[in-house]
N, C-alpha and C positions, 0 to 999 in steps of 0.2 A: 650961163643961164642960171637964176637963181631959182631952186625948188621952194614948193608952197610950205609958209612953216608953219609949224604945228601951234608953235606960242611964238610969242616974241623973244626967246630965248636959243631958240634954234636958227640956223641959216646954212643952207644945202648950195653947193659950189657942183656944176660939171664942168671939166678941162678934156678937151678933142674928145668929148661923147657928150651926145646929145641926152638931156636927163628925158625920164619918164615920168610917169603917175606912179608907175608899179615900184621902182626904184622908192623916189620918193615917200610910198605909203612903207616903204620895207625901214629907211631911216628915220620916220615918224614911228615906228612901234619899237626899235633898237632903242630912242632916245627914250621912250616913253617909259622903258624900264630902267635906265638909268636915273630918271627922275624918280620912280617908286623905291629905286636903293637910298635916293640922296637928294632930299627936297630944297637943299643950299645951291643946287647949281645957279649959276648967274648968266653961264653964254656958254654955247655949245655949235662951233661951226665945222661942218664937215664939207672932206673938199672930196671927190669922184672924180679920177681921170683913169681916163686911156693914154696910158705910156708907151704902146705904138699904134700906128695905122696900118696895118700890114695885111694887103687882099688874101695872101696865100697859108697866114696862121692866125688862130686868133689871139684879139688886143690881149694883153694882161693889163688887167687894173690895182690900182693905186687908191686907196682909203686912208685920209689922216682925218683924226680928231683933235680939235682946241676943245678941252673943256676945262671953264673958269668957274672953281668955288673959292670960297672965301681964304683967305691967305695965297693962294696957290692957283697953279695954272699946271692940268694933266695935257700929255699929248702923246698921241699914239699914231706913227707913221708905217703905213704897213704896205710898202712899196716893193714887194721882192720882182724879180726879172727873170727868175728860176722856177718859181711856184704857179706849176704850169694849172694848179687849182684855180687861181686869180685869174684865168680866163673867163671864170663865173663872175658876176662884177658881185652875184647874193656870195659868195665863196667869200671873197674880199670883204665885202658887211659884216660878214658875221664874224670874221678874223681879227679884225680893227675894233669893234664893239665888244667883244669879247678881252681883247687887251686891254681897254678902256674900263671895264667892269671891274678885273683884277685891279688896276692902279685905286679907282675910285671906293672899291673894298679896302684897299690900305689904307689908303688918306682918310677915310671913315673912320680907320681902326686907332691908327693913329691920335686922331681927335678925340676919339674916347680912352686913349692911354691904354688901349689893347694891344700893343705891341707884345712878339712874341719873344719869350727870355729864354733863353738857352739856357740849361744848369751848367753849376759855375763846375769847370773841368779839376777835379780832385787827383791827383797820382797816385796809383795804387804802391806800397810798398812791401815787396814779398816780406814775409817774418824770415 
């Protein structure tokens, strides 16, 4: 099922879970600050699954990001099977968006030749 996009830059994916409005309106406002970091984005698809079916524990969900700016392609897959947090599928939103934020702060920083320099390691020599 594809969720409603917000622009034509966005495209929302559910795999074995049925999407929502609420879901939905939570990855319209994730995206919407990514666009206030970085008005070069070009496409941004995100995919929402349930990685099991299980009546007797709940699903853990599964959050990747494709997002395309100029030069480059960020992605962030945040599928853990242990992170019994990601039974929230908002836990998982904000975990994925959140990694998606840091990469898209580098490639930003990057671009403006902000990278960070280390000082260059000198050896001390007792007298």
């Amino acid at each position: 099922m594809k969720g409603e996009l917000m622009s034509n830059l966005l495209d929302i994916s559910f795999r074995n879970v049925d999407g929502s409005d609420a879901v939905t309106e939570k990855v319209n406002e994730k995206f919407a600050k990514l666009q206030a970091l970085c008005d070069q984005i070009m496409s941004c698809h995100v995919i929402i699954e349930a990685l099991n079916k299980n009546q007797n524990k709940g699903n853990l969900f599964s959050v990747s990001i494709d997002l395309a700016v100029p030069n480059q392609k960020l992605v962030v897959s945040h599928a853990s099977h242990k992170d019994h947090a990601h039974e929230d599928v908002y836990v998982a939103l904000r975990d994925a968006f959140d990694a998606m934020t840091k990469q898209l702060e580098t490639y930003l920083d990057k671009r403006r030749n902000n990278v960070k320099h280390h000082a260059e390691f000198v050896p001390v020599v007792p007298e």
